[in-house]
MMTF fields as JSON, N, C-alpha, C and O atoms, coordinates in Angstrom:
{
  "mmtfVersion": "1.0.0",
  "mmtfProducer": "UNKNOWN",
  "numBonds": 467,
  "numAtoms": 468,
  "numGroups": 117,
  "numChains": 1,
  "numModels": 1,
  "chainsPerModel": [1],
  "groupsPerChain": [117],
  "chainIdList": ["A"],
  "bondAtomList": [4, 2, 8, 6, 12, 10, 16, 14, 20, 18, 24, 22, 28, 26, 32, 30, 36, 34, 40, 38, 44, 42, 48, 46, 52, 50, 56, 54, 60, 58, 64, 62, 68, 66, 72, 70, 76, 74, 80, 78, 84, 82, 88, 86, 92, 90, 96, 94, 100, 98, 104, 102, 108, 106, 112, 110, 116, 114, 120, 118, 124, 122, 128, 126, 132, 130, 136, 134, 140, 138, 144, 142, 148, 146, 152, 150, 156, 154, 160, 158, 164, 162, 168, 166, 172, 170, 176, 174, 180, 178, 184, 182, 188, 186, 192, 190, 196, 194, 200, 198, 204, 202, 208, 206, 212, 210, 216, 214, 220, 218, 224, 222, 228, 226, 232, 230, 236, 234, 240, 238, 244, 242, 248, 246, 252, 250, 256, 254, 260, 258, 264, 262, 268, 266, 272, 270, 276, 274, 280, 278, 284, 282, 288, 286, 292, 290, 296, 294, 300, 298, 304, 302, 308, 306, 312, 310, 316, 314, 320, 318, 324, 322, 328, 326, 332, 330, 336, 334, 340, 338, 344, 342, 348, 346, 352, 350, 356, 354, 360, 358, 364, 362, 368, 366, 372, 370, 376, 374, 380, 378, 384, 382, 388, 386, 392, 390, 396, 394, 400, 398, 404, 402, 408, 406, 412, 410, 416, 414, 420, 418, 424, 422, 428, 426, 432, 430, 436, 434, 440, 438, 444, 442, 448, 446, 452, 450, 456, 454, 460, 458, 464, 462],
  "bondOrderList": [1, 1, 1, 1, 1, 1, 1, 1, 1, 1, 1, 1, 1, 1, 1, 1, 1, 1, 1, 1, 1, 1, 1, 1, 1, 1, 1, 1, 1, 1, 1, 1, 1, 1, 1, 1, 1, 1, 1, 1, 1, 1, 1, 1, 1, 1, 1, 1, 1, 1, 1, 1, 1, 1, 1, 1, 1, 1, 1, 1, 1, 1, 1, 1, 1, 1, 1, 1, 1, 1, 1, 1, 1, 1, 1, 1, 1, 1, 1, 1, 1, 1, 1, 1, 1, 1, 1, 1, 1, 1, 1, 1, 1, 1, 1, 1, 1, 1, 1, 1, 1, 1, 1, 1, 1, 1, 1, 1, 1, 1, 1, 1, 1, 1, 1, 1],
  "groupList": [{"groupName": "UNK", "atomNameList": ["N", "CA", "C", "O"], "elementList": ["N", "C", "C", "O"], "formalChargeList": [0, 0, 0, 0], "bondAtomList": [1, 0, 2, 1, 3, 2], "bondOrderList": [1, 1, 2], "singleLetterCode": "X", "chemCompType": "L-PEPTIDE LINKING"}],
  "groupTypeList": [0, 0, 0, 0, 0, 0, 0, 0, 0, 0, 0, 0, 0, 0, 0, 0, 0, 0, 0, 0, 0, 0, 0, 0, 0, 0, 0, 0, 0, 0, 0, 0, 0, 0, 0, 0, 0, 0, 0, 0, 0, 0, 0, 0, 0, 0, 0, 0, 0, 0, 0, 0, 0, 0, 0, 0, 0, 0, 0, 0, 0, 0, 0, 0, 0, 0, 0, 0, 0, 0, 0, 0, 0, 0, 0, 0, 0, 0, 0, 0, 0, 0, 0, 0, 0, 0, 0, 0, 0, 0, 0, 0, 0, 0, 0, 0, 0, 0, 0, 0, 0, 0, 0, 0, 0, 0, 0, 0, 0, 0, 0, 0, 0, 0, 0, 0, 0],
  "groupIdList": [1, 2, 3, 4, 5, 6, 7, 8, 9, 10, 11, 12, 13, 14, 15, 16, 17, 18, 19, 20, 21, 22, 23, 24, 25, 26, 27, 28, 29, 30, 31, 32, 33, 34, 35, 36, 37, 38, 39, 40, 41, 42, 43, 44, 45, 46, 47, 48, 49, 50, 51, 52, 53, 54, 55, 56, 57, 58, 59, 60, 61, 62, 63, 64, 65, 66, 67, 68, 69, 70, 71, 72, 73, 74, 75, 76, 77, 78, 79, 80, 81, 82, 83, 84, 85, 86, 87, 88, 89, 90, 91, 92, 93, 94, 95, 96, 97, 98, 99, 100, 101, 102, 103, 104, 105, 106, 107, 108, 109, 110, 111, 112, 113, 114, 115, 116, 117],
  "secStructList": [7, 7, 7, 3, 3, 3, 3, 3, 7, 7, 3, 3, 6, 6, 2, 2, 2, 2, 2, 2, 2, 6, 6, 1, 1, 7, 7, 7, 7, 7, 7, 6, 6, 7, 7, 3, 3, 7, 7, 5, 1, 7, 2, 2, 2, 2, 2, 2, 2, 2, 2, 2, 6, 6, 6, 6, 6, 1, 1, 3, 3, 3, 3, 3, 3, 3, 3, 3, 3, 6, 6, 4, 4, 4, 1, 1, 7, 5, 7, 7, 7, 1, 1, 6, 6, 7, 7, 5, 5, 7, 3, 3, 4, 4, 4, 2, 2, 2, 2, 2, 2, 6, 7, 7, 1, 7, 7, 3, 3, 3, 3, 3, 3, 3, 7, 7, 7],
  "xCoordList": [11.327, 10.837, 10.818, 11.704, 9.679, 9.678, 10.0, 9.497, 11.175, 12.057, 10.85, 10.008, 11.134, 9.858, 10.774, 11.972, 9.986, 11.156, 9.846, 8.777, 9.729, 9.139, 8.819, 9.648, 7.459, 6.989, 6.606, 5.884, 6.636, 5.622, 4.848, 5.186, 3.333, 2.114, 1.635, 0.431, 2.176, 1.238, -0.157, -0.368, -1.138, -2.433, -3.221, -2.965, -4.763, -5.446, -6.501, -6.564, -7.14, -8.156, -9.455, -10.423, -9.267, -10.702, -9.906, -10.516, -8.601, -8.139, -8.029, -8.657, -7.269, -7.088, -8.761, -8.666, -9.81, -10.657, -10.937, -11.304, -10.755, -10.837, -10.145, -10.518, -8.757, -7.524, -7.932, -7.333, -8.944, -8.658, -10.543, -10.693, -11.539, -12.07, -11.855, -12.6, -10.79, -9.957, -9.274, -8.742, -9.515, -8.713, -7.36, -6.553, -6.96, -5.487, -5.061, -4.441, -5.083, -4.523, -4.419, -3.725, -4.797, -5.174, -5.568, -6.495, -4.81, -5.26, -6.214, -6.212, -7.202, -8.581, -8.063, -6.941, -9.137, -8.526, -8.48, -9.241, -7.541, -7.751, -8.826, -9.571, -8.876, -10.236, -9.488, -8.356, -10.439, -10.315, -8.749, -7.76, -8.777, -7.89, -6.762, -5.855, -6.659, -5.288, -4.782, -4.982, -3.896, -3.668, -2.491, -2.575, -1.684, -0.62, -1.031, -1.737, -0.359, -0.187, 1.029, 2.01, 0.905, 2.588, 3.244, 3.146, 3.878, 4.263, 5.576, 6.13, 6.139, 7.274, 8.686, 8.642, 9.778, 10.672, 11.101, 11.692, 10.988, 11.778, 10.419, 9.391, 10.617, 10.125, 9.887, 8.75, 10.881, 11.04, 10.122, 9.335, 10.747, 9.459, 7.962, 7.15, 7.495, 5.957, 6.119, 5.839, 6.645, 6.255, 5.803, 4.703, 6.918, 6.773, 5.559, 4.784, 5.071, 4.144, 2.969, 2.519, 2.458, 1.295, 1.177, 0.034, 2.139, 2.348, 2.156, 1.327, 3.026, 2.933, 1.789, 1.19, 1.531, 0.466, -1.366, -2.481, -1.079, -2.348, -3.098, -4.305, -2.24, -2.889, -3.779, -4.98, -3.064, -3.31, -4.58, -5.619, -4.555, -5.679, -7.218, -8.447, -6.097, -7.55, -7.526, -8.302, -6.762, -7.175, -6.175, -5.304, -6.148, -5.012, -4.437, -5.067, -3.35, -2.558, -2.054, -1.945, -1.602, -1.443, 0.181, 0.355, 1.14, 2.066, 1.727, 1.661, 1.448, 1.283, 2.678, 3.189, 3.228, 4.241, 3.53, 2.457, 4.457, 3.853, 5.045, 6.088, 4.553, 5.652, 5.233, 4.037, 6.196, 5.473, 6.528, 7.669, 6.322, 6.79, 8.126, 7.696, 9.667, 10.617, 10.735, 10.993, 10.458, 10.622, 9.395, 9.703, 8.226, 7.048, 7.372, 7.397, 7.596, 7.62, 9.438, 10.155, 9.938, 11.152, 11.008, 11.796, 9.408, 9.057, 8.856, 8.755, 8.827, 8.321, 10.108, 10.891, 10.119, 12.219, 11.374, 10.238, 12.592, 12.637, 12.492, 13.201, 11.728, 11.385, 11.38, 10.484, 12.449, 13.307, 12.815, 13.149, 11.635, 10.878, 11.074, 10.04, 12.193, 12.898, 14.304, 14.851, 15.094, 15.983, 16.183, 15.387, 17.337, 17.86, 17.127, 17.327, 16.566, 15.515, 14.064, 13.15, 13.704, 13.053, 12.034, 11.492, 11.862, 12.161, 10.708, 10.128, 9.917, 9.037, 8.676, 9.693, 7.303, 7.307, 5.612, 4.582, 6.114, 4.665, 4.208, 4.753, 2.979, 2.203, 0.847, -0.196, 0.863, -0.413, -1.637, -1.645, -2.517, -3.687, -4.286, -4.948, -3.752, -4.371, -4.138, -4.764, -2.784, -1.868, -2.138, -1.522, -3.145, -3.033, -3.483, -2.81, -4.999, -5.419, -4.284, -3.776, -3.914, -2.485, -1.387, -0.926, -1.258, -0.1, -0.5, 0.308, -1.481, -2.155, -2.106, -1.953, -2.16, -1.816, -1.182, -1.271, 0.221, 1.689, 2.087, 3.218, 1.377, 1.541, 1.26, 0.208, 3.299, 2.502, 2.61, 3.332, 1.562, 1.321, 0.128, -0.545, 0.242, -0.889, -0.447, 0.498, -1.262, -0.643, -0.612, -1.158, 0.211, 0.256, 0.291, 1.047, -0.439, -0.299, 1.027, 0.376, 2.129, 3.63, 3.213, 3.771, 2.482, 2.461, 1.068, 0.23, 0.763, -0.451, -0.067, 0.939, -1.064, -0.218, -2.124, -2.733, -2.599, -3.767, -3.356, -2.33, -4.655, -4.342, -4.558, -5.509, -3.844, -4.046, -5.061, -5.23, -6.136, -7.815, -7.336, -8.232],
  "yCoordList": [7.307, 6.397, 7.127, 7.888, 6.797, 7.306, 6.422, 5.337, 7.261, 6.853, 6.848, 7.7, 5.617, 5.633, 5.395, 5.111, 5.565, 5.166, 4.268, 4.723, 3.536, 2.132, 2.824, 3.473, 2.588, 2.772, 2.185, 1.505, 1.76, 0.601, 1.255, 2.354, 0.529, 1.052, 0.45, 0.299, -0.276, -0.701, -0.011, 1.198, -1.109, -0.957, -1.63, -2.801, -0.991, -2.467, -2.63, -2.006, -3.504, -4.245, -3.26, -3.642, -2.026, -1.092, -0.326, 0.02, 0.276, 0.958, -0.077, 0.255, -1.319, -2.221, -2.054, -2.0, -1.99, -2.398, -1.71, -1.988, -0.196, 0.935, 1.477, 2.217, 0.492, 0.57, -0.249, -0.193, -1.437, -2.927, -2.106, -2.381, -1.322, -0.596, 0.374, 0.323, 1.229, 1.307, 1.143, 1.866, -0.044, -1.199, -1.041, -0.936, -1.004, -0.892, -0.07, -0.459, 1.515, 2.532, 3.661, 4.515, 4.106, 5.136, 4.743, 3.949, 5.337, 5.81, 6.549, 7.762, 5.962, 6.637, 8.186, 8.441, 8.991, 10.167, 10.155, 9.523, 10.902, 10.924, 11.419, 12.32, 10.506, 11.018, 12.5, 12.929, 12.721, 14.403, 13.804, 14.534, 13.042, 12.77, 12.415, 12.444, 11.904, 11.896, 12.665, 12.488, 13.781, 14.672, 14.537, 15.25, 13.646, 13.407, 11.673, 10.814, 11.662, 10.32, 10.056, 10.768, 8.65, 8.504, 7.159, 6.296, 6.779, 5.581, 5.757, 6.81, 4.263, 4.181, 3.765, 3.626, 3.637, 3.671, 2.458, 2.139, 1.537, 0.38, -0.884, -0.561, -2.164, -2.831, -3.477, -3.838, -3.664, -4.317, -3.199, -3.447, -1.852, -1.23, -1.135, -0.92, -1.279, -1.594, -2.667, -2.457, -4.023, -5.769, -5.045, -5.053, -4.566, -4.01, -3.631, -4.482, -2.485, -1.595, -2.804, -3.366, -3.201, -4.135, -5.219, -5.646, -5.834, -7.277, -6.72, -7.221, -5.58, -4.901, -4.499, -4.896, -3.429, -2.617, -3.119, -3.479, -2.995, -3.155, -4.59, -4.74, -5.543, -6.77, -6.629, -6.892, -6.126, -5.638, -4.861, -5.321, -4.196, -3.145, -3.424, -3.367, -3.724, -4.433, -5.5, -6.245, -5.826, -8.025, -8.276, -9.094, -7.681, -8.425, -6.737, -5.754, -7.008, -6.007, -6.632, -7.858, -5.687, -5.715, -4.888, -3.973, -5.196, -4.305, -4.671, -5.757, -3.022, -2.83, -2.032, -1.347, -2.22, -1.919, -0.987, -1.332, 0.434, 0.653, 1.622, 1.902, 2.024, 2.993, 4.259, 4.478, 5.317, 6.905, 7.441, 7.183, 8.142, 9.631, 9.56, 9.455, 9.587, 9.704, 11.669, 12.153, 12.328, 13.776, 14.231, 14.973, 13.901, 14.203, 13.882, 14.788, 12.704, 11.985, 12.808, 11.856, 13.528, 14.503, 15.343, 15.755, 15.681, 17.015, 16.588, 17.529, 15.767, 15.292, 14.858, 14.033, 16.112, 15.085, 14.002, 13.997, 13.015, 11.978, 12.286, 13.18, 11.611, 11.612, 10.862, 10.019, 10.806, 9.72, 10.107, 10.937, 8.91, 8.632, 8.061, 7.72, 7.553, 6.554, 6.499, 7.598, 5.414, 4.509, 5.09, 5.795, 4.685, 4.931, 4.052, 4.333, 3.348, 2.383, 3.008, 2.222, 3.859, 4.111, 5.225, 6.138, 4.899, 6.439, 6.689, 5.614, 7.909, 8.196, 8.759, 9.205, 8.978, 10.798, 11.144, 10.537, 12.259, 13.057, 13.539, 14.457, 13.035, 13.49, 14.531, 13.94, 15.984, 16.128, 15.765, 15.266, 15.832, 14.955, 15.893, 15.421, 17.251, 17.688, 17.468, 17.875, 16.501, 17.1, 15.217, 14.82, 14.253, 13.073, 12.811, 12.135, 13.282, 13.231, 13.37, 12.394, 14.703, 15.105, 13.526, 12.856, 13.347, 11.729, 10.875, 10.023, 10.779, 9.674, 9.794, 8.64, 10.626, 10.692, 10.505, 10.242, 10.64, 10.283, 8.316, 7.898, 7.667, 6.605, 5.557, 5.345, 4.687, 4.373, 2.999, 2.346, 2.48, 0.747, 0.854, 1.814, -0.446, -0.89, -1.087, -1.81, -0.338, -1.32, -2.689, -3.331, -3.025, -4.517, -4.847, -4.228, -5.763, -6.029, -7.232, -8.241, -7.426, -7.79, -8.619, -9.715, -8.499, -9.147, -9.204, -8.333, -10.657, -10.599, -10.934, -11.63, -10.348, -11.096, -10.65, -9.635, -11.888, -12.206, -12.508, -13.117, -11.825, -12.513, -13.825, -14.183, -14.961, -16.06, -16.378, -16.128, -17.079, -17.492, -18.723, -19.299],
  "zCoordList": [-25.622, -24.59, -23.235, -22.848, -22.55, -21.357, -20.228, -19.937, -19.497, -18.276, -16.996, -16.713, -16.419, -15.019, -13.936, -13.969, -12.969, -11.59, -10.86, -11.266, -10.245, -9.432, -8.029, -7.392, -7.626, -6.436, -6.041, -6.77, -4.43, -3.82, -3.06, -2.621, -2.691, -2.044, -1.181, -1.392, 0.302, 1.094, 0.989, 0.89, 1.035, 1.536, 1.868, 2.147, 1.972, 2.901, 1.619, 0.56, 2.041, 1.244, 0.821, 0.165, 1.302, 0.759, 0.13, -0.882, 0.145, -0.752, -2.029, -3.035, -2.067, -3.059, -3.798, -5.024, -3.437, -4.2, -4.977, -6.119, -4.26, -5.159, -6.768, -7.678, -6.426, -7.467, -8.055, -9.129, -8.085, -8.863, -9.819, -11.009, -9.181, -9.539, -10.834, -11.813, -10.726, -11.54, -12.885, -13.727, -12.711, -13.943, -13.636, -14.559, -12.358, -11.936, -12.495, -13.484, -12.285, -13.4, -12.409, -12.96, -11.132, -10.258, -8.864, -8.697, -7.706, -6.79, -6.21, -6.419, -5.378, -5.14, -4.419, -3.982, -4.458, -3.84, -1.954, -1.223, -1.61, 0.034, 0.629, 0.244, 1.991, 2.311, 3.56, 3.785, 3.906, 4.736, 5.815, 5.884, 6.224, 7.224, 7.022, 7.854, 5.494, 4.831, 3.555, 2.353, 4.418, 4.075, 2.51, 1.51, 2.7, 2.105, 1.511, 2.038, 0.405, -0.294, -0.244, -0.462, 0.15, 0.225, -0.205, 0.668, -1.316, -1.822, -1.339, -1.025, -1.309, -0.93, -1.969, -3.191, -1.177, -2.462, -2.47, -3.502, -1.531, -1.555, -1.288, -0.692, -1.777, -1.219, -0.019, 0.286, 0.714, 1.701, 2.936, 3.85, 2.349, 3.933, 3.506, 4.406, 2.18, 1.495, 2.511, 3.692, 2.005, 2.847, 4.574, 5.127, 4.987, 6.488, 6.577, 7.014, 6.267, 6.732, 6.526, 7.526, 5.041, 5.063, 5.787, 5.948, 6.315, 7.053, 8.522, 9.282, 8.907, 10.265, 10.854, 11.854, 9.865, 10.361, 9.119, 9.495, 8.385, 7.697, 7.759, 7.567, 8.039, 8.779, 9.796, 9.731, 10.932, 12.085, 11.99, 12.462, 11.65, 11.405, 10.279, 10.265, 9.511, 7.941, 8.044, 7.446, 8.714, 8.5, 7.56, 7.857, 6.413, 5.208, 4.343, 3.955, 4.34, 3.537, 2.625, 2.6, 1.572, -0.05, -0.111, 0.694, -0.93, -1.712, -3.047, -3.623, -3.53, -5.155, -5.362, -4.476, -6.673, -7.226, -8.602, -9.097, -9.192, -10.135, -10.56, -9.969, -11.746, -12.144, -12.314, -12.506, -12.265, -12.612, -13.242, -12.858, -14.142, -15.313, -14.24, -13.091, -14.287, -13.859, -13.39, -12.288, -14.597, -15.011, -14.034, -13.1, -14.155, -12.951, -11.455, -10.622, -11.16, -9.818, -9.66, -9.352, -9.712, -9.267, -8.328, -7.476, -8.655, -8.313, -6.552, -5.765, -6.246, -4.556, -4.389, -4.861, -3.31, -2.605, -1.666, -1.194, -1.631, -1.373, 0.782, 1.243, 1.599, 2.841, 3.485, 3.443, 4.455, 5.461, 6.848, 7.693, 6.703, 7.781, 8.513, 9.087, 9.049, 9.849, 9.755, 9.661, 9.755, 9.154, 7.75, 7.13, 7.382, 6.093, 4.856, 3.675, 5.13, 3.739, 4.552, 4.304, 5.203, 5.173, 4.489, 5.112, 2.792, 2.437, 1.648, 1.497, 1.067, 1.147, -0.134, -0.666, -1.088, -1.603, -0.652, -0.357, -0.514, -0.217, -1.043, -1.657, -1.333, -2.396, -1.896, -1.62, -1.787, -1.37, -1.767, -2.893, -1.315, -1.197, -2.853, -3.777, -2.696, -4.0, -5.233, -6.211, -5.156, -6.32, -6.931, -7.92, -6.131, -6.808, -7.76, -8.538, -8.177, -9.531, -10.585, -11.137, -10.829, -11.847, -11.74, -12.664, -10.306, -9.935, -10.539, -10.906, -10.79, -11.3, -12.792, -13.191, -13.849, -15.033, -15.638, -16.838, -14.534, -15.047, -14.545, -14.794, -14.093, -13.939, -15.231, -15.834, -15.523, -16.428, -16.348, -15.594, -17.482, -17.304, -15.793, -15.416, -15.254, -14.557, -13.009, -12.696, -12.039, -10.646, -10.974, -11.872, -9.972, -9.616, -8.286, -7.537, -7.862, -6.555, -5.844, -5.576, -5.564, -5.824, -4.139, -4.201, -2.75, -1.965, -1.379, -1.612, -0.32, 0.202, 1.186, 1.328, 2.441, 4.163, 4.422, 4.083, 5.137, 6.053, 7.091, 7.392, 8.078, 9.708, 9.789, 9.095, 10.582, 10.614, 11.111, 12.304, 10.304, 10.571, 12.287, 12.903]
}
């Protein structure tokens, strides 16, 4: 049996479409300006970032939850971007296709936050 470890993914509503595109199975690739992929480790700073910032910005943010290869997803140390729950993997932008292989089962999308109409 294969051991997974749980990632969360703030995002906004054009990345979501791309993943639900997909069949919920993969992350679209980065565009030129985002250099790094970066899921997070905890839920509560996914809720943050999409409610905070991707509202703000996209109108409505998303947390997707998913799992990846435990033995693969090692290979990125863990990146404390803040605060102590603030924690990270960097994924380079090259290395997501391969990230994406080792993900297993289906995103899920776990929260929704819209700007108030």
């Amino acid at each position: 049996m294969t051991t997974t470890t749980t990632l969360w993914r703030p995002t906004g509503p054009v990345e979501l479409d791309l993943v639900r595109e997909s069949g919920w199975r993969e992350w679209p690739p980065r565009l030129p300006e985002q250099p790094i992929f970066y899921p997070v480790l905890n839920e509560d700073y996914a809720i943050k970032i999409a409610r905070d910032w991707n509202v703000r910005y996209d109108g409505a943010g998303f947390v997707t939850r998913f799992e990846v290869e435990t033995d693969f997803v090692q290979r990125y140390p863990v990146q404390q971007a803040g605060g102590k729950t603030i924690l990270e993997l960097w994924v380079p932008a090259e290395e997501l296709a391969e990230f994406n292989t080792h993900i297993v089962g289906k995103i899920e999308v776990t929260h929704e936050f819209r700007r108030p109409v």
